[in-house]
PASEBA-1860 file (N, C-alpha, C; in nm, 3 decimals):
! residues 181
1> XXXXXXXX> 1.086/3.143/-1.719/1.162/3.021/-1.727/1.181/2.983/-1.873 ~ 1.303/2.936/-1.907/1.288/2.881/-2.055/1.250/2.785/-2.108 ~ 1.237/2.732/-2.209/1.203/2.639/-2.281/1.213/2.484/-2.189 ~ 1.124/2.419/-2.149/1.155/2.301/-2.064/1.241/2.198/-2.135 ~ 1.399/2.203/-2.130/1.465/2.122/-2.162/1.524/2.011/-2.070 ~ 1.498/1.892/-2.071/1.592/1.818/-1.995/1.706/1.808/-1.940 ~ 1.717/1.932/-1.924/1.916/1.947/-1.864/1.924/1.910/-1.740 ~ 2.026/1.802/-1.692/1.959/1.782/-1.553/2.046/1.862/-1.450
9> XXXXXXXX> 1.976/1.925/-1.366/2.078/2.025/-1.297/2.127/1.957/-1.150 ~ 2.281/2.004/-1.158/2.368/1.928/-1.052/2.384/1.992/-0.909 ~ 2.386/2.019/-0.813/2.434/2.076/-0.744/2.507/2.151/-0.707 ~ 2.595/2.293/-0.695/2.688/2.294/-0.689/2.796/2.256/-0.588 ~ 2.923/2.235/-0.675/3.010/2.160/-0.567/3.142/2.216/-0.558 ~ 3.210/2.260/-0.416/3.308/2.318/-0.431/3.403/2.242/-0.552 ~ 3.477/2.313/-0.593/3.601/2.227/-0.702/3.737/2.208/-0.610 ~ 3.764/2.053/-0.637/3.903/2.010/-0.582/3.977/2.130/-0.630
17> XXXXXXXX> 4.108/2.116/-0.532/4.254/2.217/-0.621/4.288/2.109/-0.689 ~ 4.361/2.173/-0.805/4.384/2.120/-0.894/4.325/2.028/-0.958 ~ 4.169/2.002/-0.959/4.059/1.941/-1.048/4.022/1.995/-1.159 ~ 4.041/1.941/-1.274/4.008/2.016/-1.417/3.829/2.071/-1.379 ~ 3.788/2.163/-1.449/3.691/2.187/-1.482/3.573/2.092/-1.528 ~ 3.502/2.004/-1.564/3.374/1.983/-1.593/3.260/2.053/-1.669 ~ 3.286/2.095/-1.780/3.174/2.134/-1.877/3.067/2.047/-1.972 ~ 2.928/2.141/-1.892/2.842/2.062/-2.045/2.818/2.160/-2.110
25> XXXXXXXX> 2.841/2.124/-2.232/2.765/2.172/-2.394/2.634/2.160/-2.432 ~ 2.640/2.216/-2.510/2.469/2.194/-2.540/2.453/2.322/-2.687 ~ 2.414/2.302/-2.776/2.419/2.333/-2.880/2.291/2.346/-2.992 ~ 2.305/2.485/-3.101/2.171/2.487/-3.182/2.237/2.495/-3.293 ~ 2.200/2.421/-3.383/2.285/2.361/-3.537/2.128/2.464/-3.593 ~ 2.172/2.577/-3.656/2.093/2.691/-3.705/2.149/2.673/-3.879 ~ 1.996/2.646/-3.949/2.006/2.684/-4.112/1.988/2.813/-4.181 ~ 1.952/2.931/-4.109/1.964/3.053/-4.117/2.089/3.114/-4.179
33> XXXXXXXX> 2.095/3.158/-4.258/2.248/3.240/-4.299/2.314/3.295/-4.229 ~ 2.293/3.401/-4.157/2.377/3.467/-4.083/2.308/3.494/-3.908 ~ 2.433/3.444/-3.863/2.376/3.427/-3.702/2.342/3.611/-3.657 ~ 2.234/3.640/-3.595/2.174/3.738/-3.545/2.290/3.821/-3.447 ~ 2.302/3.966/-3.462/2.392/4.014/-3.353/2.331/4.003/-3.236 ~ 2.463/4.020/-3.149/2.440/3.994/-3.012/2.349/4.073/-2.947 ~ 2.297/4.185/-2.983/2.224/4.320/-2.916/2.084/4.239/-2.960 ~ 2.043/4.155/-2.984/1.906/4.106/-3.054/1.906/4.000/-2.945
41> XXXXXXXX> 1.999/3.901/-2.901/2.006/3.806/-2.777/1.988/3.890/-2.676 ~ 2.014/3.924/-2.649/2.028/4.021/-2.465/1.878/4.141/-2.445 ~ 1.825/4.137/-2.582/1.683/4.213/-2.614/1.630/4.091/-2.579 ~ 1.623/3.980/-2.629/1.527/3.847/-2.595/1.552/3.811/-2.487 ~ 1.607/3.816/-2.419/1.636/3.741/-2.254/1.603/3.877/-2.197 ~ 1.631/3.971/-2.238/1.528/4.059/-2.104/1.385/4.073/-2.178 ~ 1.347/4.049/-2.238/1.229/4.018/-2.269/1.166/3.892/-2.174 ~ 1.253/3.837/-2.175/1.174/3.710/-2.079/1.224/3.714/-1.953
49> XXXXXXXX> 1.247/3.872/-1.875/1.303/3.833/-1.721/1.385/3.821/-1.694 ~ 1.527/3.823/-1.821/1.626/3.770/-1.760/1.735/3.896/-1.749 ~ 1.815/3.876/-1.652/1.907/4.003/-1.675/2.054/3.959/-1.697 ~ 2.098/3.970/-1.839/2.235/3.892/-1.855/2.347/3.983/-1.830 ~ 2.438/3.905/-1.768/2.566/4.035/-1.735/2.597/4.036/-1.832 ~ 2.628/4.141/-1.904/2.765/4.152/-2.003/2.892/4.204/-1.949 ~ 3.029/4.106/-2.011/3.121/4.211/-1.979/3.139/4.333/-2.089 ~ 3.223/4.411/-2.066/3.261/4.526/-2.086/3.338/4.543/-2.239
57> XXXXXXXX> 3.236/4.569/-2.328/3.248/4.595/-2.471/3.237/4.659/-2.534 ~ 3.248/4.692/-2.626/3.251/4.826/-2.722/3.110/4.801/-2.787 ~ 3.008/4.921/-2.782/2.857/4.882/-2.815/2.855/4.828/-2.908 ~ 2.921/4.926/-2.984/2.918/4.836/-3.148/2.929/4.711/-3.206 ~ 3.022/4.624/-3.113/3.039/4.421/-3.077/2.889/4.394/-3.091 ~ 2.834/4.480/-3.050/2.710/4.375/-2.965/2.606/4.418/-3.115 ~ 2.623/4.479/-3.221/2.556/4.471/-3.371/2.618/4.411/-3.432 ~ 2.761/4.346/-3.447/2.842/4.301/-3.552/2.770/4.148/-3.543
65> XXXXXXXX> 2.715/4.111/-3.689/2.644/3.988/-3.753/2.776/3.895/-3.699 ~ 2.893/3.930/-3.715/3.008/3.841/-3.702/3.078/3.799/-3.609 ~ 3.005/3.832/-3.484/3.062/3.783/-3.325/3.125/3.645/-3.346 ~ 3.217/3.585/-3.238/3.276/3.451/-3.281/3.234/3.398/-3.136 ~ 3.239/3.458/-3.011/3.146/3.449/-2.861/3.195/3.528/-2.799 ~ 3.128/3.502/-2.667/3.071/3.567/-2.575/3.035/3.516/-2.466 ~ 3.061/3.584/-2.305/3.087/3.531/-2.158/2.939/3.610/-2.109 ~ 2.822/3.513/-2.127/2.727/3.616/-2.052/2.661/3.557/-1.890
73> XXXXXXXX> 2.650/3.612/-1.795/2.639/3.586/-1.659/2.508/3.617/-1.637 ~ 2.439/3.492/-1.517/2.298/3.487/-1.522/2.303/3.563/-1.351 ~ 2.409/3.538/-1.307/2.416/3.568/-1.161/2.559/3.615/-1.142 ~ 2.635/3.682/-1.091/2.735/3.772/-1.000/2.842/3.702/-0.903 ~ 2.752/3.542/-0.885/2.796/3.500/-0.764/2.847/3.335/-0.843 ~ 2.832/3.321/-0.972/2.838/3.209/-1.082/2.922/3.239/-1.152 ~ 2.970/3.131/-1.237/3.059/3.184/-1.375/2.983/3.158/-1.461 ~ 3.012/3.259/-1.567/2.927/3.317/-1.682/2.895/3.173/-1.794
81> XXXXXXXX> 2.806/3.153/-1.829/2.798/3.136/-1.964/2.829/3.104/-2.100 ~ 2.946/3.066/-2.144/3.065/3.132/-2.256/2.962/3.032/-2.391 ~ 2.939/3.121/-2.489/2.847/3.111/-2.607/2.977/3.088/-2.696 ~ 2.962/3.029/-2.820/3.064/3.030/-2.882/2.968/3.079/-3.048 ~ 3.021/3.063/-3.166/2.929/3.110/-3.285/3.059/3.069/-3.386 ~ 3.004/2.937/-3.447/3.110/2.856/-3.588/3.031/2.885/-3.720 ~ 3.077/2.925/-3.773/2.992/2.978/-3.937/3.073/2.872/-4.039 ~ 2.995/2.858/-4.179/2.997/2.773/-4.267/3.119/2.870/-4.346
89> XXXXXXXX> 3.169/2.991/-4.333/3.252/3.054/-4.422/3.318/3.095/-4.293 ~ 3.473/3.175/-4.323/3.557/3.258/-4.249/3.622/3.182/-4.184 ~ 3.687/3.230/-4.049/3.819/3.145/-3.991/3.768/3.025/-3.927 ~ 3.648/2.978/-3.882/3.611/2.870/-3.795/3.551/2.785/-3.874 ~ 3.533/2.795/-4.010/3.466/2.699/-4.103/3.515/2.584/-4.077 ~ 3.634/2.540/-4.068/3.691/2.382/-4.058/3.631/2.370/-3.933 ~ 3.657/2.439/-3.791/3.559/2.412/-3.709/3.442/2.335/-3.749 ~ 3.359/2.402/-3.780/3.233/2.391/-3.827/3.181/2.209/-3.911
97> XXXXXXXX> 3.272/2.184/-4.027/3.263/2.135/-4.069/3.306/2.002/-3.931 ~ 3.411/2.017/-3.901/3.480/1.919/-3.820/3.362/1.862/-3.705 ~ 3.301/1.945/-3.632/3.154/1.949/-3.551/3.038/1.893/-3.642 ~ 2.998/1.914/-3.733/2.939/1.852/-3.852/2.969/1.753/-3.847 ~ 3.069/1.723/-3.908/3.130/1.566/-3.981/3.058/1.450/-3.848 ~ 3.122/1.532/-3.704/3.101/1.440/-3.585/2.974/1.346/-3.567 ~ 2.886/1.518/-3.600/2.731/1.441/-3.546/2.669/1.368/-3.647 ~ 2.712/1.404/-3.786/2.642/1.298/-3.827/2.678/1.168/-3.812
105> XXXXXXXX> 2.832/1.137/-3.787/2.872/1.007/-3.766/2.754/0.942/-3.676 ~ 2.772/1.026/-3.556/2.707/1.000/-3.457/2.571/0.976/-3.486 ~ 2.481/1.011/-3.555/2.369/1.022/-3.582/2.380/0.896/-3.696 ~ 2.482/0.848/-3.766/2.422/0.760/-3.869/2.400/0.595/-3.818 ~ 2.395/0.580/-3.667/2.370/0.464/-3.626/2.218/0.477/-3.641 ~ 2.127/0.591/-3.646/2.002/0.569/-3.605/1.910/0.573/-3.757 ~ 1.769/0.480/-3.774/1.772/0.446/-3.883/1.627/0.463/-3.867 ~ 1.581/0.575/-3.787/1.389/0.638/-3.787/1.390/0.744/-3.823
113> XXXXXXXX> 1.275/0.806/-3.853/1.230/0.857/-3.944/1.252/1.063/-3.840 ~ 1.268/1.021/-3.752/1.307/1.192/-3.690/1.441/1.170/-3.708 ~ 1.555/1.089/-3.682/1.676/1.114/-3.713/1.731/1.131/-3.869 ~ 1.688/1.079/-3.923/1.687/1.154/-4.077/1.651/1.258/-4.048 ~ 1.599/1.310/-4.062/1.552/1.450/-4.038/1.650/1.533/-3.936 ~ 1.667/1.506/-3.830/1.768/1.591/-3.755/1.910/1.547/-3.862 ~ 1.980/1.443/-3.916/2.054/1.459/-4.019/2.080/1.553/-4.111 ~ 1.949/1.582/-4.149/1.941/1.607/-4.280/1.959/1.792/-4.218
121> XXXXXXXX> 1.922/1.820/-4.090/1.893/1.940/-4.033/2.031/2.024/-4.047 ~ 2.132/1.872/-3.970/2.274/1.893/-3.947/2.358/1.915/-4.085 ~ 2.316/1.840/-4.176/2.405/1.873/-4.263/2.388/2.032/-4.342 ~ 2.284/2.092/-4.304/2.236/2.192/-4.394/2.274/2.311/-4.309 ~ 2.289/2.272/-4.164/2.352/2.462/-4.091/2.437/2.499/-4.167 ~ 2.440/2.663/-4.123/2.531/2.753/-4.201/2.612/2.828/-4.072 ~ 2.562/2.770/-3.950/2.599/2.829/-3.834/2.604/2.760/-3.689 ~ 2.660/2.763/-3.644/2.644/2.675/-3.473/2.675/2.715/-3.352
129> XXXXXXXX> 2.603/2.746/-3.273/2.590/2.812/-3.136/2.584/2.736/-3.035 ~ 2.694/2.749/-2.986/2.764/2.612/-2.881/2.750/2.685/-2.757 ~ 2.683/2.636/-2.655/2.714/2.754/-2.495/2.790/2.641/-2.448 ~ 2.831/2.685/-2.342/2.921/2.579/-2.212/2.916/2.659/-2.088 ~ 2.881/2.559/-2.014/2.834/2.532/-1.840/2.967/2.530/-1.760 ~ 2.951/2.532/-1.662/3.065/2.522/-1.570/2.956/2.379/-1.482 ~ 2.981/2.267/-1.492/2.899/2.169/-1.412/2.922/2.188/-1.264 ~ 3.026/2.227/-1.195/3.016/2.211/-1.075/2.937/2.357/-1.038
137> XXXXXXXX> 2.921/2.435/-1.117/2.909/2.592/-1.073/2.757/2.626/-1.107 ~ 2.703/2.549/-1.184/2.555/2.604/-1.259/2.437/2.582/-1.135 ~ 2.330/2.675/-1.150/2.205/2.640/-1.097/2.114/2.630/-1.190 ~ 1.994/2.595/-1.090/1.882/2.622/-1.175/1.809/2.715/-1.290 ~ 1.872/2.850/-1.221/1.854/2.969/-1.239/1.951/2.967/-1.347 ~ 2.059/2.921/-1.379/2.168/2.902/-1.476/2.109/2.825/-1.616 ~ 2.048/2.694/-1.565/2.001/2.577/-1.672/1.885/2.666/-1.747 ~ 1.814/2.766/-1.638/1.711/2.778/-1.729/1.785/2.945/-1.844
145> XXXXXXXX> 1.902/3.015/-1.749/1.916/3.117/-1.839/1.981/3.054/-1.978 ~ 2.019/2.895/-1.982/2.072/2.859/-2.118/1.961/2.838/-2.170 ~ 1.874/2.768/-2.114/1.709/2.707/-2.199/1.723/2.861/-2.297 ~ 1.716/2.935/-2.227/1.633/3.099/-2.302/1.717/3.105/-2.420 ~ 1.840/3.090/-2.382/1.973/3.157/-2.500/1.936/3.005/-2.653 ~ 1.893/2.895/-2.572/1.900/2.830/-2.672/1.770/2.862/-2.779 ~ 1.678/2.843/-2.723/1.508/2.925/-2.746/1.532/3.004/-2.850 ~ 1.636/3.132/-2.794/1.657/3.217/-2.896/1.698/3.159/-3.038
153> XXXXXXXX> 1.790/3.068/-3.066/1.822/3.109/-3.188/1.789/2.932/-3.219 ~ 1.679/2.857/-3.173/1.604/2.760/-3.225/1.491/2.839/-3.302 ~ 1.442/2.942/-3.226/1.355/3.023/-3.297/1.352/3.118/-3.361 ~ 1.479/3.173/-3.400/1.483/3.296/-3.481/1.617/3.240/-3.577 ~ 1.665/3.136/-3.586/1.760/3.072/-3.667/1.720/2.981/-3.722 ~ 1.588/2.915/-3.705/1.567/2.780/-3.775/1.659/2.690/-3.682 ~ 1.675/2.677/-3.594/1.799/2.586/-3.547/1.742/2.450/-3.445 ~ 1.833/2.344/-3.448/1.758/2.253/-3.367/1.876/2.210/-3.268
161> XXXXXXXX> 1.786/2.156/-3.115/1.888/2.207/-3.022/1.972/2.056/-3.015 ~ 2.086/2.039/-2.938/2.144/1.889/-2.902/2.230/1.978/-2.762 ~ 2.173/1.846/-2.678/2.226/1.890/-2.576/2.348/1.769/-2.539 ~ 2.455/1.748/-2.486/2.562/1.618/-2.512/2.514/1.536/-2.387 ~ 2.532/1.435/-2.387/2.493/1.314/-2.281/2.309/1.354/-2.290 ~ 2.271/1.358/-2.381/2.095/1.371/-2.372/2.065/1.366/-2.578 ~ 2.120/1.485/-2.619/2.033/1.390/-2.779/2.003/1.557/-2.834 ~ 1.918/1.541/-2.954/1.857/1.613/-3.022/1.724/1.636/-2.962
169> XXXXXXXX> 1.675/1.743/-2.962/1.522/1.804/-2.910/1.431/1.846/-3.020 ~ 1.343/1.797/-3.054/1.243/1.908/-3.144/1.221/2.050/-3.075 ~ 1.169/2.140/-3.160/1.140/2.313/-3.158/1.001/2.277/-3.021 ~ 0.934/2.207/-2.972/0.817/2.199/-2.862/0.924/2.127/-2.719 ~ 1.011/2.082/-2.712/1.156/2.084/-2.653/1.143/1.881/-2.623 ~ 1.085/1.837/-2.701/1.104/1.675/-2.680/1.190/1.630/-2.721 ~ 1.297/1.519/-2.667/1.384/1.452/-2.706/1.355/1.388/-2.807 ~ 1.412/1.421/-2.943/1.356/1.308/-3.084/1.474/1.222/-3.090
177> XXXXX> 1.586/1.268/-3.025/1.680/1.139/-3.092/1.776/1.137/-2.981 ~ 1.726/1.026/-2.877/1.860/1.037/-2.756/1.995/0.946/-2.773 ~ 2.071/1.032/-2.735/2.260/1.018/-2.764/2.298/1.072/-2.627 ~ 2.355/0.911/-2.569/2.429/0.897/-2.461/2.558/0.956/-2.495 ~ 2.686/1.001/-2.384/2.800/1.022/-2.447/2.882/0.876/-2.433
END
């Protein structure tokens, strides 16, 4: 199981026709230089049990330091996963910055002594690893294959997690700074 994060898991529910989608985010603002290739994620989740689908790629994707994302599936019978990866240089930098700029806004209402610190966390990534949920479609078995993916690169990126409608988490997985949407 991964990292005990507060994600609260929904049921799944058929989707109206013609009902937009429903995604949650959830995100690791990493001060590490260069985000880890993908063949180093999919080594850590089967390390812990997990068996991630991949689709169908050229091996070599899965070493390139410079992935931009990726659709990985916890189950067959679910929709996948979709990881995204914004770097401080190259084509998604304004991204990056633009996601930046946000949270600290967001973050400069709070005036204790862990949100400085998650501030100070945010302004200093060099990288950001965004997954997205399908809300009507996720399980348990889903919430926890993101816990793992996030795990990964809180712990091998320096990175600290924010999950949206819940807040910032410390690296032991406690809510230090909760942010309603």
């Amino acid at each position: 199981m991964g990292k005990e994060l507060p994600v609260v898991p929904s049921s799944p529910q058929p989707q109206q026709p013609g009902a937009a989608e429903v995604f949650i985010y959830s995100r690791v603002f990493c001060s590490r230089e260069d985000s880890p290739p993908l063949r180093l994620l999919l080594d850590f989740l089967k390390s812990k049990g997990q068996t991630p689908l991949v689709p169908k790629v050229d091996p070599a994707a899965l070493d390139d330091w410079a992935w931009v994302q990726i659709s990985l599936g916890y189950d067959r019978e679910r929709k996948p996963i979709q990881i995204f990866c914004l770097r401080d240089r190259g084509t998604y930098k304004e991204d990056l910055e633009k996601e930046r700029e946000q949270f600290l806004h967001q973050l400069s209402i709070f005036d204790d002594v862990e949100a400085q610190l998650v501030r100070e966390h945010v302004m200093r990534c060099r990288f950001i690893v965004t997954t997205r949920l399908t809300q009507g479609d996720i399980t348990d078995d889903g919430y926890d294959f993101n816990g793992w993916v996030l795990e990964f690169f809180q712990e091998h990126c320096n990175g600290i997690v924010q999950v949206d409608g819940q807040g910032f988490f410390s690296p032991k997985g406690e809510l230090v700074v909760e942010m309603e949407d």
